[in-house]
N, CA, C and O atoms as a GROMACS GRO file, in nm:
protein
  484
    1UNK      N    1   2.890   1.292   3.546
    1UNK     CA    2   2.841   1.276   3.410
    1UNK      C    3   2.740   1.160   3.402
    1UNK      O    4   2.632   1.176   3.346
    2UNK      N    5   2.781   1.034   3.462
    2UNK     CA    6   2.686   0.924   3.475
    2UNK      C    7   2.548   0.957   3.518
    2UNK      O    8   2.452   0.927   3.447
    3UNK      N    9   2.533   1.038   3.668
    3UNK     CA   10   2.433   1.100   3.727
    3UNK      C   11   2.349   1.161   3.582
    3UNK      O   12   2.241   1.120   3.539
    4UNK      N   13   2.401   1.227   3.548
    4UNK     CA   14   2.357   1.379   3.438
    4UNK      C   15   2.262   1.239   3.323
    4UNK      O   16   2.144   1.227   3.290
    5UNK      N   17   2.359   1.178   3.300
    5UNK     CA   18   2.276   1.098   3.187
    5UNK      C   19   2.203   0.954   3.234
    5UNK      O   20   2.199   0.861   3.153
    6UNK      N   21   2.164   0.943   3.327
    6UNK     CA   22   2.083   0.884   3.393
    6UNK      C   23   1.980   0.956   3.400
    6UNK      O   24   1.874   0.914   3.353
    7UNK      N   25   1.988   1.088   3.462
    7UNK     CA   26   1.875   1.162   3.468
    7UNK      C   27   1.789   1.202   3.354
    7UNK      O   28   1.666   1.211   3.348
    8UNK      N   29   1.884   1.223   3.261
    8UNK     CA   30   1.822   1.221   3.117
    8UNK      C   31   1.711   1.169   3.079
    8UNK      O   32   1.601   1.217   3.050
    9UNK      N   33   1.778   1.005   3.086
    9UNK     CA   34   1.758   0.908   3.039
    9UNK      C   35   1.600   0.875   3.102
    9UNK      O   36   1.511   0.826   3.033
   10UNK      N   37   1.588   0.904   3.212
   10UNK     CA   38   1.501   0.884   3.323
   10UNK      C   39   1.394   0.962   3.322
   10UNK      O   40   1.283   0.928   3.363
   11UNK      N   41   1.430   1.098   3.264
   11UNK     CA   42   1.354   1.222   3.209
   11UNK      C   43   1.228   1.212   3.090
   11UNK      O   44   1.119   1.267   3.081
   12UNK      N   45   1.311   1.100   2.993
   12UNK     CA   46   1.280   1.081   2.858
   12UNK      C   47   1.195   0.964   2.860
   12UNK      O   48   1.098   0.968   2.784
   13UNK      N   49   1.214   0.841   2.947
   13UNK     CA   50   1.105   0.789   2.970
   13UNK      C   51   1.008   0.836   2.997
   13UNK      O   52   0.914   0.833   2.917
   14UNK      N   53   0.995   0.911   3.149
   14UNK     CA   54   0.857   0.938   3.193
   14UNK      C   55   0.762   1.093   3.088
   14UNK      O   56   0.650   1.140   3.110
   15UNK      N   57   0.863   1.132   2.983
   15UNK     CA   58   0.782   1.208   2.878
   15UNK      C   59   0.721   1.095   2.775
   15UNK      O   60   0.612   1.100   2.719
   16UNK      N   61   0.804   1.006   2.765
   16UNK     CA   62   0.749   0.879   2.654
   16UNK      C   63   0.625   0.812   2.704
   16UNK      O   64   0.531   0.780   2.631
   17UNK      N   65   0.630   0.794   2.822
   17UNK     CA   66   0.504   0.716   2.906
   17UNK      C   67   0.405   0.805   2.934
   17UNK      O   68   0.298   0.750   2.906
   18UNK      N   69   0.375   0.989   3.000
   18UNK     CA   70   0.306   1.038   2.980
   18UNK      C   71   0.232   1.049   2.843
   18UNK      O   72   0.110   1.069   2.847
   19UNK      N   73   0.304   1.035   2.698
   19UNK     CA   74   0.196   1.055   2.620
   19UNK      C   75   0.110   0.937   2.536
   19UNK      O   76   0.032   0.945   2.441
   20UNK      N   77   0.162   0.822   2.614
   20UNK     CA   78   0.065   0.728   2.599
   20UNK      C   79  -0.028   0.755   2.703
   20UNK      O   80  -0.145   0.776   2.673
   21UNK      N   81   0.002   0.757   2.806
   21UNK     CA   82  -0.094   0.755   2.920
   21UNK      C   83  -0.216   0.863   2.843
   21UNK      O   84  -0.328   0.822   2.875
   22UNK      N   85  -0.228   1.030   2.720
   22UNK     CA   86  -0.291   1.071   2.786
   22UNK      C   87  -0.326   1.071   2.664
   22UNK      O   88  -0.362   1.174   2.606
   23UNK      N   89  -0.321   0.958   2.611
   23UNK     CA   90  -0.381   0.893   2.457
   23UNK      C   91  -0.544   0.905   2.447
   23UNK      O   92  -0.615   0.838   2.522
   24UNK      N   93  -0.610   1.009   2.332
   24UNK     CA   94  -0.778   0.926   2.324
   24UNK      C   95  -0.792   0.932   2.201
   24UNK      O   96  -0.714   0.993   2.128
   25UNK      N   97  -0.925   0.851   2.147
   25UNK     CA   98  -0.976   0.914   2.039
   25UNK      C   99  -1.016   0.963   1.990
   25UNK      O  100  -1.137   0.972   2.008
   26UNK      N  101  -0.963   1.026   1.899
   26UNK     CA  102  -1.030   1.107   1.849
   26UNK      C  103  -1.027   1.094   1.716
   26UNK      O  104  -0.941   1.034   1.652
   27UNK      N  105  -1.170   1.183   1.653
   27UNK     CA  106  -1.188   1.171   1.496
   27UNK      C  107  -1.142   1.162   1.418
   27UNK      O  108  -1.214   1.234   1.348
   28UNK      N  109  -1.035   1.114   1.328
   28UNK     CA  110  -0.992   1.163   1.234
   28UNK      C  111  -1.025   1.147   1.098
   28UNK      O  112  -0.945   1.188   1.014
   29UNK      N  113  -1.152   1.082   1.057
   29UNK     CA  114  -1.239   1.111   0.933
   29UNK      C  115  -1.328   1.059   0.939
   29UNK      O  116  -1.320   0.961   1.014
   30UNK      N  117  -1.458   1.082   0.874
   30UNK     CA  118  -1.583   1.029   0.836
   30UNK      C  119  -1.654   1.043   0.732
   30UNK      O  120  -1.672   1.152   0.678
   31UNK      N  121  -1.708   0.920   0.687
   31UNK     CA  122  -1.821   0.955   0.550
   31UNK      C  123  -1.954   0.959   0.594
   31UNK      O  124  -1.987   0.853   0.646
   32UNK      N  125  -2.025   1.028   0.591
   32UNK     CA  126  -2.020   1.163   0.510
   32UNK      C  127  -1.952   1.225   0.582
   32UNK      O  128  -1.954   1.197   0.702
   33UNK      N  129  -1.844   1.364   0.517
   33UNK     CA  130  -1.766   1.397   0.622
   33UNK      C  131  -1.800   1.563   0.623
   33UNK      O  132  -1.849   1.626   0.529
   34UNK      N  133  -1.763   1.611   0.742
   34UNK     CA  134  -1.798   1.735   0.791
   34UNK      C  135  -1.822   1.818   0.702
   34UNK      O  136  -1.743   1.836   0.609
   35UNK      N  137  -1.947   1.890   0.716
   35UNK     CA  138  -1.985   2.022   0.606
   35UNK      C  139  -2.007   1.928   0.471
   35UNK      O  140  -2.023   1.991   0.367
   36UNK      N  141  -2.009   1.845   0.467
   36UNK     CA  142  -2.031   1.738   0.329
   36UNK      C  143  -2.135   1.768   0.272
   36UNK      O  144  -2.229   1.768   0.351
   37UNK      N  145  -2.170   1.801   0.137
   37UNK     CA  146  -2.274   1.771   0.108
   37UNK      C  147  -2.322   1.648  -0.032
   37UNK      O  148  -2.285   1.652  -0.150
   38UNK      N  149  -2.423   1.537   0.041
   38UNK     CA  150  -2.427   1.420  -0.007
   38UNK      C  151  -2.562   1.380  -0.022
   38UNK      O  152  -2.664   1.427   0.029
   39UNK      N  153  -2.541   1.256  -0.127
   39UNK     CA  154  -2.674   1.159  -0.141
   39UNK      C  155  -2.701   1.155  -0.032
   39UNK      O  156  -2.646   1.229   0.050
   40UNK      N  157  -2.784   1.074  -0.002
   40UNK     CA  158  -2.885   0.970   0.120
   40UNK      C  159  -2.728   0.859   0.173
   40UNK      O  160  -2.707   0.761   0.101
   41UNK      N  161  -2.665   0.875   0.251
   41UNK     CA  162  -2.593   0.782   0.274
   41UNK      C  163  -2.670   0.628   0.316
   41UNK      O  164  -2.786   0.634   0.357
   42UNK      N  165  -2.602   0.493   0.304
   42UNK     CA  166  -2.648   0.398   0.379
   42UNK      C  167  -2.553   0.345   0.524
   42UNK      O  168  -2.574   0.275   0.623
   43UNK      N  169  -2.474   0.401   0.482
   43UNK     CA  170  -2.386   0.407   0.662
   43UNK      C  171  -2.307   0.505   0.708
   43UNK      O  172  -2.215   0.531   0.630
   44UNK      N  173  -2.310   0.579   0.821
   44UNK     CA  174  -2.193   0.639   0.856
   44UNK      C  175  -2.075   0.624   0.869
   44UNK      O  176  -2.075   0.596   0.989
   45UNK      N  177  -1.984   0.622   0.844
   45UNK     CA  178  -1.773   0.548   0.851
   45UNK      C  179  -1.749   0.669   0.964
   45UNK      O  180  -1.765   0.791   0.956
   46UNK      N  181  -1.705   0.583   1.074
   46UNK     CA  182  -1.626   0.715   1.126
   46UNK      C  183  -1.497   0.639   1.150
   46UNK      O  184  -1.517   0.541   1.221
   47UNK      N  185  -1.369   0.654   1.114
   47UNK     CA  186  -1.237   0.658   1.186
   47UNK      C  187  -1.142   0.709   1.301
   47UNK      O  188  -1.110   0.828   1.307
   48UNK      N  189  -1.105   0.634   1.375
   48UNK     CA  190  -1.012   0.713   1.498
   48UNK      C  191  -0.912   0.689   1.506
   48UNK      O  192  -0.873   0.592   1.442
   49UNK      N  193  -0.840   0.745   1.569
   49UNK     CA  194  -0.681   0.742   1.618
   49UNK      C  195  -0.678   0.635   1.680
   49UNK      O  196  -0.568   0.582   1.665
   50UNK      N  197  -0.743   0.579   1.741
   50UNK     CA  198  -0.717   0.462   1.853
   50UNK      C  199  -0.833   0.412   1.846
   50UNK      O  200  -0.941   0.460   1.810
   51UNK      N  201  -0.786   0.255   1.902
   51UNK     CA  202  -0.870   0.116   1.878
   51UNK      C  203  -0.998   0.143   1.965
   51UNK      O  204  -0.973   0.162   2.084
   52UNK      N  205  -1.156   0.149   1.921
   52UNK     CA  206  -1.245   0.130   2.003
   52UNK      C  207  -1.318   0.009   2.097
   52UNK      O  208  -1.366  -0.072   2.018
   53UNK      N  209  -1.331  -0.014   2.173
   53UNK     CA  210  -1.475  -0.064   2.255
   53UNK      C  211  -1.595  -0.036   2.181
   53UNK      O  212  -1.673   0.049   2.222
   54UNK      N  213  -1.620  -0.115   2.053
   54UNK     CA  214  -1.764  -0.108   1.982
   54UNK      C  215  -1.907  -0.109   2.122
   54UNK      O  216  -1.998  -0.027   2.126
   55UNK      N  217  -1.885  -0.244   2.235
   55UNK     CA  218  -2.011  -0.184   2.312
   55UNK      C  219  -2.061  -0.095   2.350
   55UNK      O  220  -2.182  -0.081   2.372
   56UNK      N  221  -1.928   0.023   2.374
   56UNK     CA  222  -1.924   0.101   2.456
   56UNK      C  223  -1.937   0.260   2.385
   56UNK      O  224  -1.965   0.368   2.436
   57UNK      N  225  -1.906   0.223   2.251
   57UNK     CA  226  -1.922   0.345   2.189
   57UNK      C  227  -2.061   0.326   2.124
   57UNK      O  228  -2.141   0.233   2.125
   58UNK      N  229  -2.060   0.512   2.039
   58UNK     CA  230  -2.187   0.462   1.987
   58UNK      C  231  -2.198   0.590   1.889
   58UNK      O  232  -2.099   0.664   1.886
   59UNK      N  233  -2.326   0.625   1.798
   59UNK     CA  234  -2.354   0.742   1.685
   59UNK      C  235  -2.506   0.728   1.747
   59UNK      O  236  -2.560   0.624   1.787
   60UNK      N  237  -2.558   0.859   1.743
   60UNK     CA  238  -2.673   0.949   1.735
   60UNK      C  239  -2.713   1.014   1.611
   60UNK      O  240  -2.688   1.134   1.614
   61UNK      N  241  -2.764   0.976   1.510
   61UNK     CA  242  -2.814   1.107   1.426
   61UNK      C  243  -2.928   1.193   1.403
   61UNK      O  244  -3.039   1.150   1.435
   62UNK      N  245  -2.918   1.285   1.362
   62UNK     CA  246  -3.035   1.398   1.457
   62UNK      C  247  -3.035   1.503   1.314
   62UNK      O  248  -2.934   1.551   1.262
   63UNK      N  249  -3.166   1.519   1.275
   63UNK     CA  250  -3.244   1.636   1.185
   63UNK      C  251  -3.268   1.735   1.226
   63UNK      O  252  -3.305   1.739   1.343
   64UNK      N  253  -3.259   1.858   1.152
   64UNK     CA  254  -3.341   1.969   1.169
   64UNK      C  255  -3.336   1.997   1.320
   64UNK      O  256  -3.223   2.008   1.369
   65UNK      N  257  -3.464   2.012   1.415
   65UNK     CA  258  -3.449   2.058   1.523
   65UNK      C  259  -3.426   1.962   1.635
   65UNK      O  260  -3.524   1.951   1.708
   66UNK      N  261  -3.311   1.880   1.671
   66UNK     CA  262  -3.304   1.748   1.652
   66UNK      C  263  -3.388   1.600   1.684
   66UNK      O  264  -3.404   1.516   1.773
   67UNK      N  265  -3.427   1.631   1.544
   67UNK     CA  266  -3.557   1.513   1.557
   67UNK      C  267  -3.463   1.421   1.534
   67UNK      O  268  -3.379   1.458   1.452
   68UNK      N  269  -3.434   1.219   1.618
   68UNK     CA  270  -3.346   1.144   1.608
   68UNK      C  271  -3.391   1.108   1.435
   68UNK      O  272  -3.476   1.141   1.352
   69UNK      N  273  -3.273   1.020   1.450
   69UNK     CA  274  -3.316   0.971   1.304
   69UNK      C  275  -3.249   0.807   1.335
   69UNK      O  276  -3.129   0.780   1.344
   70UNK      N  277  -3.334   0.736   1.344
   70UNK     CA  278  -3.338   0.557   1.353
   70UNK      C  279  -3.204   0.504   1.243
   70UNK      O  280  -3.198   0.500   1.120
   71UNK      N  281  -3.076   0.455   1.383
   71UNK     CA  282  -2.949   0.396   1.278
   71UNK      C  283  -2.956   0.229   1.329
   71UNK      O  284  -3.038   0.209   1.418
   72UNK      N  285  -2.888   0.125   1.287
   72UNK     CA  286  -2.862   0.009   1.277
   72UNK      C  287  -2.753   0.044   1.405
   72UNK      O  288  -2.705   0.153   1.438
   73UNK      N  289  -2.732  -0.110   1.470
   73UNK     CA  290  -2.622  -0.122   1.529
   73UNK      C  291  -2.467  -0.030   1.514
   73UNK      O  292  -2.404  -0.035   1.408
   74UNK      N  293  -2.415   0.052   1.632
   74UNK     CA  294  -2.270   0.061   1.564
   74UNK      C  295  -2.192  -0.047   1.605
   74UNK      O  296  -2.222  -0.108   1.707
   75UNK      N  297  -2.066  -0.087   1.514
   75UNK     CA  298  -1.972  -0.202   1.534
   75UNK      C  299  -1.852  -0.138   1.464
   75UNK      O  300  -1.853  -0.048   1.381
   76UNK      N  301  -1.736  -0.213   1.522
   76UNK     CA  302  -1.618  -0.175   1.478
   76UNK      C  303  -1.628  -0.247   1.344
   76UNK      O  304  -1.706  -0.340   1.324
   77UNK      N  305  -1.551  -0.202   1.263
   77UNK     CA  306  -1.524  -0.299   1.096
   77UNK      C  307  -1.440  -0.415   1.130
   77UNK      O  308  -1.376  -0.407   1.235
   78UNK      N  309  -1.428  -0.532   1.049
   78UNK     CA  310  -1.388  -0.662   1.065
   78UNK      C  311  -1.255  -0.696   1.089
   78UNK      O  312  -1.216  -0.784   1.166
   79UNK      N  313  -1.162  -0.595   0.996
   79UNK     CA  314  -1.049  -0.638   1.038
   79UNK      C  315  -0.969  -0.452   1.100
   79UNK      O  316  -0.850  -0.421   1.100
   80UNK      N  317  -1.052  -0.392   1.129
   80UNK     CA  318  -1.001  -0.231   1.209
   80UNK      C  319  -1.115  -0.216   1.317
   80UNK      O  320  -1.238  -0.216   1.308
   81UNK      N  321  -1.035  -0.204   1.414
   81UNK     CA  322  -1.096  -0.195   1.520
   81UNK      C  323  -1.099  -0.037   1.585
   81UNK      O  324  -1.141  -0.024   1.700
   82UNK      N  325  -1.058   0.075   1.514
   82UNK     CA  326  -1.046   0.218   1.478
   82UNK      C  327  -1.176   0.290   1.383
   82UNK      O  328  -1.193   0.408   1.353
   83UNK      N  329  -1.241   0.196   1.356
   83UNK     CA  330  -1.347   0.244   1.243
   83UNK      C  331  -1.475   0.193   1.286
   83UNK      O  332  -1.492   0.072   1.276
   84UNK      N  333  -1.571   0.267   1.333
   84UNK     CA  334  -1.692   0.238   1.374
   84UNK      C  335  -1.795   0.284   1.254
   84UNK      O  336  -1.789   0.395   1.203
   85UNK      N  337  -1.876   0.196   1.222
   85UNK     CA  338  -1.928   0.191   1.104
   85UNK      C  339  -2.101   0.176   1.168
   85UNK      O  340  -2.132   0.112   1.268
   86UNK      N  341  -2.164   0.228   1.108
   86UNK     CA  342  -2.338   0.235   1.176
   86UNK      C  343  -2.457   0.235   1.065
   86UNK      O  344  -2.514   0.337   1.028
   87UNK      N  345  -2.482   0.113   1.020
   87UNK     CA  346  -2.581   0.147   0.887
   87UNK      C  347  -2.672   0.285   0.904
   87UNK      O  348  -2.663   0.356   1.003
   88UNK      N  349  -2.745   0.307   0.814
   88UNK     CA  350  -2.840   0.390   0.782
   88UNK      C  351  -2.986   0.324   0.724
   88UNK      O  352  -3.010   0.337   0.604
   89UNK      N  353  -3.074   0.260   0.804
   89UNK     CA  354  -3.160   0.146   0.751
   89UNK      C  355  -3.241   0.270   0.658
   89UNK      O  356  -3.245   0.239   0.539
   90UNK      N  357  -3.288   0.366   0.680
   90UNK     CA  358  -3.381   0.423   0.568
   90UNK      C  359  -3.323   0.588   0.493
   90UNK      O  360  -3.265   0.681   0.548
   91UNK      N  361  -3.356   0.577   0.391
   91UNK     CA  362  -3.340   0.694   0.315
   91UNK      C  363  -3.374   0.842   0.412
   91UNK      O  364  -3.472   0.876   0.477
   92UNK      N  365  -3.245   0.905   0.386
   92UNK     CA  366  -3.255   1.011   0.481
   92UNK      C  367  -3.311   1.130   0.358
   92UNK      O  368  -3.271   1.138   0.242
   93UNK      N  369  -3.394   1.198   0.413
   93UNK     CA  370  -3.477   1.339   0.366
   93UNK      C  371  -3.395   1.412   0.281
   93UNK      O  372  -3.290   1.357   0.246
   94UNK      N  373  -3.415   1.505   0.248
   94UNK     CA  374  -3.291   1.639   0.231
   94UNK      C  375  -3.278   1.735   0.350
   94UNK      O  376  -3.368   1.767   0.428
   95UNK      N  377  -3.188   1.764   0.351
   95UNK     CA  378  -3.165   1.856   0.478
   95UNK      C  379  -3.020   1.853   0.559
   95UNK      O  380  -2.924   1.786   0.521
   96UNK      N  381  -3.021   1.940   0.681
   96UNK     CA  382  -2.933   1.948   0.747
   96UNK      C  383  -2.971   1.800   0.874
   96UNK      O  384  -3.073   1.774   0.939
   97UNK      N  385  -2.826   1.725   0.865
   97UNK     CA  386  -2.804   1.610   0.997
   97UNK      C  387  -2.701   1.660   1.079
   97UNK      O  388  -2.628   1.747   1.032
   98UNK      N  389  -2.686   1.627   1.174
   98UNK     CA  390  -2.582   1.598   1.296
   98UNK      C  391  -2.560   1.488   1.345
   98UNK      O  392  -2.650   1.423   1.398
   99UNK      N  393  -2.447   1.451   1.336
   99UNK     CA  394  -2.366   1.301   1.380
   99UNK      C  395  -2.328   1.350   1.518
   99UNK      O  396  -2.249   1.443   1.530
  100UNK      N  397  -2.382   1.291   1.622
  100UNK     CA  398  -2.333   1.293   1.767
  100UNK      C  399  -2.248   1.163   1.794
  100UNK      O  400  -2.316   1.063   1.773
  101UNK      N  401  -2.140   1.140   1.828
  101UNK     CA  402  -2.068   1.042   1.876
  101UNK      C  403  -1.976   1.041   1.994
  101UNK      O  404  -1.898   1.130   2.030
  102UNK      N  405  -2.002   0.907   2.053
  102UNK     CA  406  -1.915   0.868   2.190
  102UNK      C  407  -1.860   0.780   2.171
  102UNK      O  408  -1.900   0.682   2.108
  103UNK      N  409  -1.719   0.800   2.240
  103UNK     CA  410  -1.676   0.623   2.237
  103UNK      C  411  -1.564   0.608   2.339
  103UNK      O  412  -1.515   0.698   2.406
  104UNK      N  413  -1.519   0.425   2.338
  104UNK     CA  414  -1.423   0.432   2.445
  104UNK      C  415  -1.292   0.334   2.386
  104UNK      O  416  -1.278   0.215   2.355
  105UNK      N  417  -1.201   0.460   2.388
  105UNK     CA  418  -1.089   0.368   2.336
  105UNK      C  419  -1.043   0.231   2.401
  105UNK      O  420  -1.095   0.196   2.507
  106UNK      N  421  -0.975   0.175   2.357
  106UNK     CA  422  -0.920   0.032   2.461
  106UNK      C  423  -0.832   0.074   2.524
  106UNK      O  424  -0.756  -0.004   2.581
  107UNK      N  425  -0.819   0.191   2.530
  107UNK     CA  426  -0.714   0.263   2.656
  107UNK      C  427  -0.739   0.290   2.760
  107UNK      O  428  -0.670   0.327   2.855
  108UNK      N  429  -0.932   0.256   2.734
  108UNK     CA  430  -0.980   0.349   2.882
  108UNK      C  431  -1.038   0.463   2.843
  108UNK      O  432  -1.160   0.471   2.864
  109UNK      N  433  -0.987   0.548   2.794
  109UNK     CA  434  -1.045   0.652   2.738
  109UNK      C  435  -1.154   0.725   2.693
  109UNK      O  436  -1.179   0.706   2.574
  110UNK      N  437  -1.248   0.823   2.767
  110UNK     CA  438  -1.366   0.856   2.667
  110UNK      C  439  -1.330   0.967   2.555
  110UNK      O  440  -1.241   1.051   2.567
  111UNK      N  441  -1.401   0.954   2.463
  111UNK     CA  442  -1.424   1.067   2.359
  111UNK      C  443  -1.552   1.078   2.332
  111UNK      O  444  -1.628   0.986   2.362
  112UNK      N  445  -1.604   1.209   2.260
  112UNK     CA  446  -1.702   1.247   2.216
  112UNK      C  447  -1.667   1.378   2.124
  112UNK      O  448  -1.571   1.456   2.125
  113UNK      N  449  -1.778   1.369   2.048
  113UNK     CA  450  -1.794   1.508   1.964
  113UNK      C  451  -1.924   1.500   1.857
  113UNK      O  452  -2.004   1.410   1.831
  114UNK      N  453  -1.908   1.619   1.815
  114UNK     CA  454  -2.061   1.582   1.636
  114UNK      C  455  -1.940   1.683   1.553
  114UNK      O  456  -1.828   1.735   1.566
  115UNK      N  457  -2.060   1.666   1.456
  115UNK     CA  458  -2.002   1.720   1.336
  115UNK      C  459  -2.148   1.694   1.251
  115UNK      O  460  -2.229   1.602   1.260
  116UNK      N  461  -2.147   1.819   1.161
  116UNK     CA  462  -2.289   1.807   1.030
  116UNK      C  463  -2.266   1.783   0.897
  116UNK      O  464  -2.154   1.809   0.853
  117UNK      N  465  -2.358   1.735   0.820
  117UNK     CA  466  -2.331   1.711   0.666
  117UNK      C  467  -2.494   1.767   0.656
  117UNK      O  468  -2.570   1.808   0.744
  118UNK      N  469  -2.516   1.748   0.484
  118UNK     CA  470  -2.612   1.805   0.423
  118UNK      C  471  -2.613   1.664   0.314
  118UNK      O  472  -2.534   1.596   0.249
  119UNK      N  473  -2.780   1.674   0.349
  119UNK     CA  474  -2.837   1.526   0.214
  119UNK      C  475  -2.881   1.635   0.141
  119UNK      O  476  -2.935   1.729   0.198
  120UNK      N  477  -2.857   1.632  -0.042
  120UNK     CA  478  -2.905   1.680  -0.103
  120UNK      C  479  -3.030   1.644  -0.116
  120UNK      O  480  -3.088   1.544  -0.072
  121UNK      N  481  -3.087   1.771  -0.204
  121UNK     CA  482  -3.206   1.700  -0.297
  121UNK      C  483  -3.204   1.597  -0.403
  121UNK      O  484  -3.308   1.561  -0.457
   0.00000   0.00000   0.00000
């Protein structure tokens, strides 16, 4: 019986430790947020599951056929280190954008993905 619940026990760790180990981030909201349709934003908000590496991550935004579109520094926010925040120095057009993003959790971890919004008229 000791054996049996040792093994258990032993079982249940290494499931507890695999799912940290196979921890990343990923998206879980942004302003403007997917399929959105919005003013001219002045920054992108993106949020993650897990703490970023601001050097290491980063946002792309991209028009129409993807012509870039010029953002400010990204940085984590002051007191969340899960929220990468990226001004918007000039008034964006109307139209369809794409948010391209990479980043690296403090786990080690890469992520990436996009997602689109719409600037009104």
């Amino acid at each position: 019986m000791k054996y049996a619940m040792k093994m258990a026990a032993g079982l249940l760790l290494s499931l507890g430790s695999l799912s940290v180990a196979s921890a990343h981030a990923h998206l879980e909201s942004a302003t403007p947020a997917q399929d959105a349709t919005v003013v001219s934003p002045s920054a992108l908000t993106l949020h993650f599951t897990e703490g970023l590496e601001p050097a290491l991550s980063g946002v792309a935004l991209t028009a129409g056929e993807n012509a870039p579109i010029a953002l400010g520094k990204a940085q984590t926010a002051k007191d969340d280190d899960k929220t990468l925040l990226v001004p918007v120095p000039q008034p964006l057009k109307p139209g369809a954008y794409t948010v391209n993003w990479h980043v690296l959790a403090k786990d080690g971890h890469k992520s990436k993905g996009s997602y689109t919004f719409t600037v009104k008229p």
